[in-house]
GUPASE-243599 format. One line per 8 residues: number of its first residue (from 0); their letters; for each residue x, y, z of N, C-alpha, C. Coordinates in steps of 0.2 Angstrom, whole numbers, plus 5000, padded with zeros to 4 digits. Example, Ala and Ser with C-alpha at 12.3 -4.5 7.8 and 13.67 -1.06 7.14 Angstrom:
0	AS	5066:4972:5039:5062:4978:5039:5066:4984:5039 | 5064:4989:5035:5068:4995:5036:5064:5000:5039
END
This chain:
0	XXXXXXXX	5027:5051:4868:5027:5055:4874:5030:5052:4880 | 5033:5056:4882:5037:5053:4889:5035:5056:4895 | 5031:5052:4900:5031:5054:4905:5036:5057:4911 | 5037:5063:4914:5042:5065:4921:5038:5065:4925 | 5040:5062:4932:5037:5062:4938:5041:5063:4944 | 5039:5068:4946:5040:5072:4952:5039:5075:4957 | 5041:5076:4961:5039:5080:4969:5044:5084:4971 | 5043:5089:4973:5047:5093:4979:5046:5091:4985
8	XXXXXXXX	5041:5086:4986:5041:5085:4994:5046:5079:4995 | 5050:5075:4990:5056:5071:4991:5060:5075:4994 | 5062:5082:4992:5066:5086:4995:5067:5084:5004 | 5061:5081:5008:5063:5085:5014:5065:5079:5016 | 5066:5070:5017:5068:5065:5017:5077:5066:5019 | 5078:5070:5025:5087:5070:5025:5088:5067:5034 | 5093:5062:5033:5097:5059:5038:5104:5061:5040 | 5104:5064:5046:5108:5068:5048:5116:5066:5048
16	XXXXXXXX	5118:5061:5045:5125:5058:5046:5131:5059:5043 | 5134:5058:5045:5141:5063:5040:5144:5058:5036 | 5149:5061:5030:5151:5055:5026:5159:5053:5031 | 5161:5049:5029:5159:5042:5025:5155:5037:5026 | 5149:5037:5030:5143:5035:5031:5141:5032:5023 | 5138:5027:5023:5136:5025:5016:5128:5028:5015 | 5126:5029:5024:5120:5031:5022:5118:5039:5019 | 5127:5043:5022:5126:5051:5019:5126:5053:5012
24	XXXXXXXX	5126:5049:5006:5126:5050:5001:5119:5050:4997 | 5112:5046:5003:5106:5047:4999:5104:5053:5002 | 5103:5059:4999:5102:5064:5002:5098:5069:4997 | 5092:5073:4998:5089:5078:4998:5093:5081:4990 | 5101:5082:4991:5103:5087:4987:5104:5082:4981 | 5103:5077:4980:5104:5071:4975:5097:5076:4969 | 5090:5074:4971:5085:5078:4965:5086:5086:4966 | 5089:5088:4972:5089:5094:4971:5092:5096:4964
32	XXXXXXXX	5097:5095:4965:5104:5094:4957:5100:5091:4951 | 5097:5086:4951:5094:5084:4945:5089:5090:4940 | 5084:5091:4948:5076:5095:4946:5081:5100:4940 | 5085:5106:4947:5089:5112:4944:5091:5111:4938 | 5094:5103:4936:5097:5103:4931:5094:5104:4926 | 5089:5101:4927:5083:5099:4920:5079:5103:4918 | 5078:5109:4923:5075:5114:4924:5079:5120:4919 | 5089:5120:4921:5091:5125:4916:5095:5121:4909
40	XXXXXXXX	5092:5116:4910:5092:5113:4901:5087:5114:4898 | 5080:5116:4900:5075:5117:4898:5070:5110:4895 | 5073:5103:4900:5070:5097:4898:5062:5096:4898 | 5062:5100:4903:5053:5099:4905:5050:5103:4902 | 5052:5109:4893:5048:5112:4888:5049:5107:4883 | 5053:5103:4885:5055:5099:4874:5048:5097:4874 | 5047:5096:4866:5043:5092:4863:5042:5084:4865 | 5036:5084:4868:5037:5077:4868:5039:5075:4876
48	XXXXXXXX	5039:5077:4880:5038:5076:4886:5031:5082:4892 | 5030:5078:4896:5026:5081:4900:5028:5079:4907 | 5027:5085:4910:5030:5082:4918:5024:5083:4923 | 5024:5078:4927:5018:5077:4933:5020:5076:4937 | 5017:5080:4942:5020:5081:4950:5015:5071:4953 | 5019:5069:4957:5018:5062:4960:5015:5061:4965 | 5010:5056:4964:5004:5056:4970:5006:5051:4976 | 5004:5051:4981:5006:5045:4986:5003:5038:4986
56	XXXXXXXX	5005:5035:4992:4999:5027:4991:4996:5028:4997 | 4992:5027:4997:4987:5026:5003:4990:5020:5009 | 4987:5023:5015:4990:5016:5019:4990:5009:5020 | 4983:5009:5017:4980:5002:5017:4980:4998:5011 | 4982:5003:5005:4987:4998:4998:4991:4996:4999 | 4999:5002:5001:5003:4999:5006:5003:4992:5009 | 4998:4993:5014:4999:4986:5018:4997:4980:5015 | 4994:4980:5008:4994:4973:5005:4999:4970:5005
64	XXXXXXXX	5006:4976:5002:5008:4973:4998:5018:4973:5003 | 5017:4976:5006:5021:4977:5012:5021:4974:5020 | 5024:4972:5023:5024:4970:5030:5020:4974:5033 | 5013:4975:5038:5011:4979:5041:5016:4981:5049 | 5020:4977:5049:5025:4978:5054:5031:4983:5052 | 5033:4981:5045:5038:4987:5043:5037:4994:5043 | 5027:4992:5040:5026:4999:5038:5026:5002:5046 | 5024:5002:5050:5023:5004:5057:5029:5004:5059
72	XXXXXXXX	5033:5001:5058:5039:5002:5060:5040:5011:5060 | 5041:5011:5051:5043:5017:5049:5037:5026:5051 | 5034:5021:5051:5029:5028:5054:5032:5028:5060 | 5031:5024:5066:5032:5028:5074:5039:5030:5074 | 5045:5029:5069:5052:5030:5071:5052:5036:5067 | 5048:5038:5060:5048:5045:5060:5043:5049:5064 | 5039:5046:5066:5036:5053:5073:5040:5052:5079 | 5043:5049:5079:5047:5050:5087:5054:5053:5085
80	XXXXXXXX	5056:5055:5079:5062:5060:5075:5065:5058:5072 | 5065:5050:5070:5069:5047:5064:5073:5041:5069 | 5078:5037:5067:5080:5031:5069:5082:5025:5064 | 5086:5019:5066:5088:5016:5060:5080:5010:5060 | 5081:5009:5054:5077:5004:5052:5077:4998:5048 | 5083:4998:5048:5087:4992:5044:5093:4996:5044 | 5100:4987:5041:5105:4989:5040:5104:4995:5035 | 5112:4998:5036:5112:5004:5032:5104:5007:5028
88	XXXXXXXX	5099:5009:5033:5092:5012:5032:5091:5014:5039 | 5088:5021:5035:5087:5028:5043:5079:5031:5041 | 5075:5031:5046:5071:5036:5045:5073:5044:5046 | 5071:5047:5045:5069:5053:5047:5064:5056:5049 | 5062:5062:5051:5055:5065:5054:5049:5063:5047 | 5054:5062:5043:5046:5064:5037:5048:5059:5032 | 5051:5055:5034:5054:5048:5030:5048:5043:5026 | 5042:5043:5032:5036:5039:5030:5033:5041:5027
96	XXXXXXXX	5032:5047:5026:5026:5052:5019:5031:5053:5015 | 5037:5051:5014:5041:5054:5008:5041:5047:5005 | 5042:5042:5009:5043:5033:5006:5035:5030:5003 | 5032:5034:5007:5024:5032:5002:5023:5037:4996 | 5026:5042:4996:5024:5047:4992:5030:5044:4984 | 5036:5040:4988:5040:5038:4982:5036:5031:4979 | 5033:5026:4983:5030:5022:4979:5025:5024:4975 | 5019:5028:4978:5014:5031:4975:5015:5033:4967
104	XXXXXXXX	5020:5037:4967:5023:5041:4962:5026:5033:4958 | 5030:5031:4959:5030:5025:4955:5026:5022:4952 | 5020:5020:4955:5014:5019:4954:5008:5021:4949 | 5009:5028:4950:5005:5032:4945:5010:5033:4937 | 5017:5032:4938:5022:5031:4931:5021:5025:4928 | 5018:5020:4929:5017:5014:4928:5011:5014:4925 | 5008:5016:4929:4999:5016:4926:4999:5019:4921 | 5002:5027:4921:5002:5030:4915:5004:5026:4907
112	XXXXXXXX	5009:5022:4909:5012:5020:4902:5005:5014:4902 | 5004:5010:4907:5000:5004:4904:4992:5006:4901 | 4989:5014:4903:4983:5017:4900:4984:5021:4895 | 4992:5022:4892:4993:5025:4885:4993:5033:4883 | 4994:5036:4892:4994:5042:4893:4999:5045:4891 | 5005:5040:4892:5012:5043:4888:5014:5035:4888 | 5019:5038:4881:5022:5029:4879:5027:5027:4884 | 5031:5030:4886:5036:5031:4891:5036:5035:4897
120	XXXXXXXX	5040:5033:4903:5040:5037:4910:5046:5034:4912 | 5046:5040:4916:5053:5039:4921:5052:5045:4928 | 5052:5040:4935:5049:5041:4942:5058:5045:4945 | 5058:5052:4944:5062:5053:4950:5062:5055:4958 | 5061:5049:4959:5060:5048:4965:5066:5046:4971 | 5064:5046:4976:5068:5045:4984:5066:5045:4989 | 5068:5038:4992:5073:5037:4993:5073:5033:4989 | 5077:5027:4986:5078:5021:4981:5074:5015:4987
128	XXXXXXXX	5071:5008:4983:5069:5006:4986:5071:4998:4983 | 5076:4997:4980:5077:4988:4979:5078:4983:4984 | 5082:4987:4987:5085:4982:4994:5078:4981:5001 | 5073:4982:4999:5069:4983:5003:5064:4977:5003 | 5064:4971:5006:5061:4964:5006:5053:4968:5007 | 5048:4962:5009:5043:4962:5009:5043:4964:5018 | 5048:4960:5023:5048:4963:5030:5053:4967:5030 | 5057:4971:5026:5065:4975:5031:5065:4979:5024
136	XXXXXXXX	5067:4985:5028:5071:4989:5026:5078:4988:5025 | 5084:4990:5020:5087:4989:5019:5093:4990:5014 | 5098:4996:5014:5104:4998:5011:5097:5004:5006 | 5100:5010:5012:5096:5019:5010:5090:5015:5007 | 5087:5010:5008:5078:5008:5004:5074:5008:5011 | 5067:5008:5010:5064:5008:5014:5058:5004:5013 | 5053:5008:5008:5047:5003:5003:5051:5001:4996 | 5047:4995:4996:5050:4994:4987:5047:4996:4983
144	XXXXXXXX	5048:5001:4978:5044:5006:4974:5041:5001:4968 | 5048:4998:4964:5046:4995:4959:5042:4988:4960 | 5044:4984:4965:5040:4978:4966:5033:4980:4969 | 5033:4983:4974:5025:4985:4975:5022:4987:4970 | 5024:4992:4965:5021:4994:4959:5018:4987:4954 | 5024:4983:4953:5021:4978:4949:5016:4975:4954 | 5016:4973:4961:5011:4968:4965:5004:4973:4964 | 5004:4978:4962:4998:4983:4964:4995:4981:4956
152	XXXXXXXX	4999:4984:4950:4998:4981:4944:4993:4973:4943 | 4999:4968:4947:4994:4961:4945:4988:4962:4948 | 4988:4966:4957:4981:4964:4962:4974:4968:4958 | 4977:4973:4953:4971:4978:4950:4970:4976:4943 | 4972:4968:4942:4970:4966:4934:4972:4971:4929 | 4978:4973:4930:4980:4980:4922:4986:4976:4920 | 4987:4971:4922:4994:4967:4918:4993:4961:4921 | 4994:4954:4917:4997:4948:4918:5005:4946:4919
160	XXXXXXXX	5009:4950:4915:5015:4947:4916:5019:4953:4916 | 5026:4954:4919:5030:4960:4918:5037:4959:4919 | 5038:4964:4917:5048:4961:4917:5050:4967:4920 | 5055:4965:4925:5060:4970:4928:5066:4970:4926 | 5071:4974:4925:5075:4977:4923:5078:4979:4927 | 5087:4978:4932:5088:4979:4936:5094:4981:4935 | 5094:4988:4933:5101:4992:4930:5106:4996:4936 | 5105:4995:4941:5110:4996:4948:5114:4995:4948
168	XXXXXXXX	5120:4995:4952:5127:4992:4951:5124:4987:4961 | 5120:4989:4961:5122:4980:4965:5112:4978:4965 | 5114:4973:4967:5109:4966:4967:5103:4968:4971 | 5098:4969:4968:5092:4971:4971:5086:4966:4973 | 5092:4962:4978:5091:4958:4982:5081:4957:4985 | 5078:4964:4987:5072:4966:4989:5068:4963:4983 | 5069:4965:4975:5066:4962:4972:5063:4955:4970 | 5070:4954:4970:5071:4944:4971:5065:4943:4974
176	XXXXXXXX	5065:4944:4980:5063:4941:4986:5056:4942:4984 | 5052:4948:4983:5047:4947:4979:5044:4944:4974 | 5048:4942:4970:5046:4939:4965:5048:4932:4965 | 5050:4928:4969:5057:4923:4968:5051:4919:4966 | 5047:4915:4967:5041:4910:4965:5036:4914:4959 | 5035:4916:4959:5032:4921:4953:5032:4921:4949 | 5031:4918:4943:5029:4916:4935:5028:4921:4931 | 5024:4927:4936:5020:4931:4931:5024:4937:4930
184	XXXXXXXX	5030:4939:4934:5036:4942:4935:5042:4939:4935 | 5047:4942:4927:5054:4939:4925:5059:4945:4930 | 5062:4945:4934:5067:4949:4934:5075:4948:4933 | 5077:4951:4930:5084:4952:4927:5088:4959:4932 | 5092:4954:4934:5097:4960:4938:5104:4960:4935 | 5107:4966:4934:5114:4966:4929:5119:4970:4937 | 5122:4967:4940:5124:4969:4946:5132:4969:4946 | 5137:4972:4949:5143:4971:4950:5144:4966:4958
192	XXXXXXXX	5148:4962:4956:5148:4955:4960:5157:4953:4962 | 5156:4954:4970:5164:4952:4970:5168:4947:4975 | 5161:4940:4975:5162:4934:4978:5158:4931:4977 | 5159:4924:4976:5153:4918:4979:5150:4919:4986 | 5152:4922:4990:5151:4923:4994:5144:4928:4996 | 5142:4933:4990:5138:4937:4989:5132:4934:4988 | 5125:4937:4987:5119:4934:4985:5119:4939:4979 | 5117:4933:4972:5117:4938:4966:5120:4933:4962
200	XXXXXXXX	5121:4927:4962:5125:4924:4959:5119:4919:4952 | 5125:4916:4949:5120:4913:4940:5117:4909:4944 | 5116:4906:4952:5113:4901:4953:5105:4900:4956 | 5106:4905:4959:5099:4911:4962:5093:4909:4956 | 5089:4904:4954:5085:4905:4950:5078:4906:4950 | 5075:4906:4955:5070:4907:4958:5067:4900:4961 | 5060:4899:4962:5060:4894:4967:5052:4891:4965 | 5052:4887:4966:5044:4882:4965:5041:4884:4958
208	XXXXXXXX	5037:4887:4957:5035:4890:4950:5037:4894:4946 | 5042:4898:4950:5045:4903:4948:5053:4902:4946 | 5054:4895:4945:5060:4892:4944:5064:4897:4938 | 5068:4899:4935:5070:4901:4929:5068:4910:4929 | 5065:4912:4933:5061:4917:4932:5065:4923:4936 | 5069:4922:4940:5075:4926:4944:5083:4925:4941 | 5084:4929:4937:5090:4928:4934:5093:4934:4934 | 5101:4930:4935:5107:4937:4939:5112:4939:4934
216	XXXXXXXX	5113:4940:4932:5119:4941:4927:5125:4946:4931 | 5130:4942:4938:5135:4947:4940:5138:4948:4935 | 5145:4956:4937:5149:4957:4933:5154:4958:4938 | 5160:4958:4934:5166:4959:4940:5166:4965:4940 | 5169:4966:4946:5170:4975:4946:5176:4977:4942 | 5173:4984:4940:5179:4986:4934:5177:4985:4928 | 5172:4982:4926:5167:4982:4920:5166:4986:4916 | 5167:4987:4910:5166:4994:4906:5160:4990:4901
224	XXXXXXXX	5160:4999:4896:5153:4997:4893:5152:4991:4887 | 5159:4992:4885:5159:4984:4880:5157:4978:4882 | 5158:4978:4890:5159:4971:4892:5149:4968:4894 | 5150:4975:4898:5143:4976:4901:5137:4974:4895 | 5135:4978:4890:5133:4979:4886:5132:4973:4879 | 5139:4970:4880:5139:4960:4878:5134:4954:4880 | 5137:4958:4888:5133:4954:4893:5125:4953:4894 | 5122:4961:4894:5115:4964:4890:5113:4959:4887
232	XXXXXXXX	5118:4960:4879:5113:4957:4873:5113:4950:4873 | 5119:4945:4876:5119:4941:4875:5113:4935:4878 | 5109:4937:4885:5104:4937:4889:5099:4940:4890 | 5098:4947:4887:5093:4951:4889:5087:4948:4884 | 5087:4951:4877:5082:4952:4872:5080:4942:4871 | 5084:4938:4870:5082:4931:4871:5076:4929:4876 | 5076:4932:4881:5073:4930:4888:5066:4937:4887 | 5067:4941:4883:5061:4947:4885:5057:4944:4876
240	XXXXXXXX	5060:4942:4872:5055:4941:4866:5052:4932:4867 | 5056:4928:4871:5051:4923:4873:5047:4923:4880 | 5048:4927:4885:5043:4929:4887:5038:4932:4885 | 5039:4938:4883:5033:4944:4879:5030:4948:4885 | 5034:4951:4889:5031:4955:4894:5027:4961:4891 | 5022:4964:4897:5016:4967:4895:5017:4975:4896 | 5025:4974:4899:5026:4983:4904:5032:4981:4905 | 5038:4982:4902:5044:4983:4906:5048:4989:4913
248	XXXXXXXX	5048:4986:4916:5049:4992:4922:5058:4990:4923 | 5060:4996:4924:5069:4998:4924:5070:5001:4929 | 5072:4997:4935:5076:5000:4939:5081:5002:4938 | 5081:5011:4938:5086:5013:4934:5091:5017:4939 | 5097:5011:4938:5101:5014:4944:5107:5018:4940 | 5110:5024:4943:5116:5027:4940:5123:5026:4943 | 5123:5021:4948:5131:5021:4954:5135:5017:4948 | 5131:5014:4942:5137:5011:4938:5143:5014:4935
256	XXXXXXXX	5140:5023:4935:5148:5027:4933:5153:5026:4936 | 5159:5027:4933:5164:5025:4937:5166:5030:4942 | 5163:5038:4941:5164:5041:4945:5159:5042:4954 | 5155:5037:4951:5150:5036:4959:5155:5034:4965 | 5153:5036:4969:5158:5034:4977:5156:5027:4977 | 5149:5026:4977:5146:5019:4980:5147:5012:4974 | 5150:5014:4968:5149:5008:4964:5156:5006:4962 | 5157:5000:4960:5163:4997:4955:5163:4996:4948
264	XXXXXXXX	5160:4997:4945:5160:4998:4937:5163:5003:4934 | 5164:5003:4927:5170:5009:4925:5164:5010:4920 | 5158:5011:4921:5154:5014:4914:5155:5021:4911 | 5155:5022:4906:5153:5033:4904:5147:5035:4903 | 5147:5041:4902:5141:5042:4901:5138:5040:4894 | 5142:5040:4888:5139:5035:4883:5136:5032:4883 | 5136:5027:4888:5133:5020:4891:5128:5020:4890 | 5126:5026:4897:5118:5027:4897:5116:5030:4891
272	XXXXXXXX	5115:5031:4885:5113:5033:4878:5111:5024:4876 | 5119:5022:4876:5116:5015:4874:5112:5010:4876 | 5113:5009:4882:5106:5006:4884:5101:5009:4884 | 5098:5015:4886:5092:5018:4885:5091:5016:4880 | 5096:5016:4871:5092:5013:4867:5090:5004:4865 | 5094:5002:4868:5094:4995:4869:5086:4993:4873 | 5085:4996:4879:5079:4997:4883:5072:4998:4878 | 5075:5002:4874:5068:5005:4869:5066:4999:4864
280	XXXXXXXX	5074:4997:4861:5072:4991:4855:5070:4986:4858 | 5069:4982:4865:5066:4975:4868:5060:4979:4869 | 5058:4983:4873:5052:4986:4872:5048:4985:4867 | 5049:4985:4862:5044:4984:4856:5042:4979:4854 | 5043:4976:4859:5038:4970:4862:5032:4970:4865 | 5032:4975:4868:5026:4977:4872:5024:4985:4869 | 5024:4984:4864:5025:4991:4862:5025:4996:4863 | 5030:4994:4865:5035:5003:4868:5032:5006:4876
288	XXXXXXXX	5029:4999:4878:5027:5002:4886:5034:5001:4891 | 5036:5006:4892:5045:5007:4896:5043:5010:4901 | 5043:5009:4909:5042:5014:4915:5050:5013:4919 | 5053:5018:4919:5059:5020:4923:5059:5021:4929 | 5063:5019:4935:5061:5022:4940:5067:5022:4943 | 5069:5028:4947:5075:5031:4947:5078:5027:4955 | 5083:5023:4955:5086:5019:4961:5093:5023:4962 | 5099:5021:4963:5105:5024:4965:5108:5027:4960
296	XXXXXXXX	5113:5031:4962:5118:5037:4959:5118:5041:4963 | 5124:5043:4968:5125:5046:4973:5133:5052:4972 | 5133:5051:4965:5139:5057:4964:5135:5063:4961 | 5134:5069:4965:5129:5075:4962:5132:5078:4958 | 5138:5078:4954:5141:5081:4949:5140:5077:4941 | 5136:5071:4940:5137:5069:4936:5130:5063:4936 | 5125:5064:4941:5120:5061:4943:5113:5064:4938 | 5113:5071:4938:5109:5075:4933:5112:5076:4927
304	XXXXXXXX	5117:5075:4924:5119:5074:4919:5118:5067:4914 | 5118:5062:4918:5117:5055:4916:5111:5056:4915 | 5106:5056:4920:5098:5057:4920:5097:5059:4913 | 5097:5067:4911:5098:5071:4907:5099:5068:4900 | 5105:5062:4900:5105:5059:4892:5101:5055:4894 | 5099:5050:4897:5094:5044:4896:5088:5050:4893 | 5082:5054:4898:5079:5057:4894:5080:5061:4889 | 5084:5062:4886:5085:5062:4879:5086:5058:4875
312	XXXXXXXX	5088:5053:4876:5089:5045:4872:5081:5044:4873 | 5078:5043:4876:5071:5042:4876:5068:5046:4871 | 5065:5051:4871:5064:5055:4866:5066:5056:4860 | 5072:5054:4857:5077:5053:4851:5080:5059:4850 | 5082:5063:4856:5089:5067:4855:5095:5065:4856 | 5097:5070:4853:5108:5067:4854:5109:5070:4860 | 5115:5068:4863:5115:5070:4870:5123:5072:4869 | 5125:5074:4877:5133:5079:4875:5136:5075:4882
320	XXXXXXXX	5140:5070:4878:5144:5066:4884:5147:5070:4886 | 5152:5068:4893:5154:5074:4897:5160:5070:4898 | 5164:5064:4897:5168:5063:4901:5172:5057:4894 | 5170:5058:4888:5174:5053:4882:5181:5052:4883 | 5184:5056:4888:5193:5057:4887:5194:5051:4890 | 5189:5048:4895:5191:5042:4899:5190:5034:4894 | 5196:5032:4896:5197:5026:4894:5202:5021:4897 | 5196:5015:4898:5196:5009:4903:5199:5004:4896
328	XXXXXXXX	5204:4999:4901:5205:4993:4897:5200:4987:4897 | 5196:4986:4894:5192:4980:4894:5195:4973:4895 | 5195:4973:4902:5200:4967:4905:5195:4963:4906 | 5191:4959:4907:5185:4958:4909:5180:4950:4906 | 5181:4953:4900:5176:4949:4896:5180:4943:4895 | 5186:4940:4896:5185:4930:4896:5183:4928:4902 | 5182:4934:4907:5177:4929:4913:5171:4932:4913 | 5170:4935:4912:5161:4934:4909:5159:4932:4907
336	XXXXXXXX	5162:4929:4902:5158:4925:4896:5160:4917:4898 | 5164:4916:4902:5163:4910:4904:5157:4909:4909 | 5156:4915:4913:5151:4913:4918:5143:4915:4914 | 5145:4918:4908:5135:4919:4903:5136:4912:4902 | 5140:4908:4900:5140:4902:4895:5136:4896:4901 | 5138:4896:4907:5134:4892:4913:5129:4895:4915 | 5126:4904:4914:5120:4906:4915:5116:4904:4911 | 5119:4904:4905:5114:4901:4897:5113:4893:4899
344	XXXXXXXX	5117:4891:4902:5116:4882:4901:5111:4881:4909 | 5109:4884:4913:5107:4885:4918:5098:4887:4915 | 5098:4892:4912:5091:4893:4909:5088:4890:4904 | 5094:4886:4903:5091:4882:4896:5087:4875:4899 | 5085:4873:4904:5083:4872:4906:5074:4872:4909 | 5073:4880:4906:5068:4884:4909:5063:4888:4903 | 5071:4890:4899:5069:4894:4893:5071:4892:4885 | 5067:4890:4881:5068:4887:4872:5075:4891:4871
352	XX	5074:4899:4871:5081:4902:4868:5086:4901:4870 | 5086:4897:4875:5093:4893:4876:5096:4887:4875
END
């Protein structure tokens, strides 16, 4: 059974800016296009799925787990009509009941799979929250959905250890920063990367207790799915079968298509079918407890589509690629694999499979 969780109240979270703003691309009409889609696919009847409208967090969960300066931040800047609140991050009038109602929603996706209510779930929500530290707002995030989800998880004794899965096309930097010392949380970010200069690099390992426990796997931009998906296998399943996590959470980002405005990867849609099942066979580690939670994709012609196969790759339906004609040369992989071969001898250190 696969859990869907949703709101129409995400709908009204919109920042008045015109594109080429990076901030105009997280907009209202991003789930408006999904819901619709899903809605005249008739996903939310198949077998085998159930959809739940998403509850909020209360404010005082919230502030455990969150800066109580940020969070007041965002409430006075949406009652006074909106305003920036970090780089590239805007409120809106209803910005702070729609970013507690996104991690909430998170929240209740995650419960559900770790009480057995459904084997699977996937959070469509908004605004995205990775880039969102524990004090700042930051690039269209506000709350961090997935990290507070897992802080709430350890503070309420329903898991010991969890793994994050960070499928964005960039570095979910906010996560890091939450878990960097943190033993009881492995996260894995798969990110496109286009300098040393960047944070997000093989050397980012985490910190005091948490040594080995923050691991980045950049890619160059222009990455297709062979290379990507090399990349995956060669460091994902190693690192989740000596672990043994007890909930896998997916920030599940879509800007890796090569059609996204916001991303540099050359993914297809195949992709997302392949990983989805790649997702499902590490999982079974934890038997099959997989929580999705929906981060960037910001091209609305191809954003409910993608969504669309993952939810069916979840379920075990064939899905209806939309873009096979396209064909990327795999330029890529001799420098990748020189820089896995110095992430593997960097973990090896930390972790026996290496």
């Amino acid at each position: 059974m696969l859990g869907l969780y949703y709101h129409s109240d995400f709908l009204k979270h919109y920042v008045d800016l015109p594109r080429p703003h990076f901030e105009s691309f997280e907009t209202p009409e991003r789930l408006t296009a999904v819901y619709a889609y899903l809605a005249s696919t008739s996903v939310f009847e198949l077998s085998g799925i159930t959809a739940k409208q998403g509850n909020t967090i209360k404010d005082e969960a919230l502030c455990r787990f969150q800066d109580p300066f940020l969070i007041d931040s965002v409430r006075m800047l949406s009652a006074a009509g909106g305003g920036e609140i970090g780089t590239y991050s805007y409120a809106s009038p209803q910005a702070f009941e729609v970013a507690k109602l996104a991690v909430g929603t998170a929240i209740q996706s995650c419960e559900a799979v770790l009480s057995g209510k459904v084997n699977q779930s996937f959070a469509l929500i908004r605004p995205p929250g990775h880039h969102s530290g524990y004090s700042k707002a930051e690039g269209l995030c506000i709350f961090n959905n997935c990290a507070v989800s897992i802080k709430h998880l350890l503070h309420e004794k329903k898991l010991d250890r969890a793994l994050i899965i960070d499928l964005d096309t960039h570095y979910g930097d906010g996560i890091a920063e939450f878990f960097y010392s943190d033993p009881s949380v492995l996260y894995i970010s798969l990110h496109e990367y286009f300098s040393k200069q960047e944070r997000g690099g093989v050397f980012e390992l985490g910190a005091d207790e948490g040594m080995g426990y923050n691991v980045n796997i950049p890619l160059p931009f222009f990455t297709t799915n062979r290379t990507y998906l090399r990349a995956f296998d060669k460091i994902v399943p190693p690192l989740v079968k000596e672990f043994k996590p007890e909930l896998i959470l997916v920030a599940m980002g879509f800007d890796t298509h090569y059609a996204d405005p916001v991303g540099n990867l050359r993914l297809t849609s195949q992709f997302f079918a392949t990983i989805t099942q790649r997702l499902k066979t590490i999982a079974e580690i934890c038997d099959g407890k997989l929580a999705l939670v929906l981060e960037g994709g910001y091209n609305l012609a191809t954003l409910p589509k993608l969504i669309d196969i993952v939810i069916r790759s979840l379920i075990g339906l064939d899905s209806q690629f939309f873009d096979e004609y396209m064909s990327f040369d795999d330029v890529n992989y001799s420098n990748i694999s020189s820089l896995l071969n110095t992430l593997k001898n960097q973990l090896s250190h930390f972790w026996d499979c290496f």
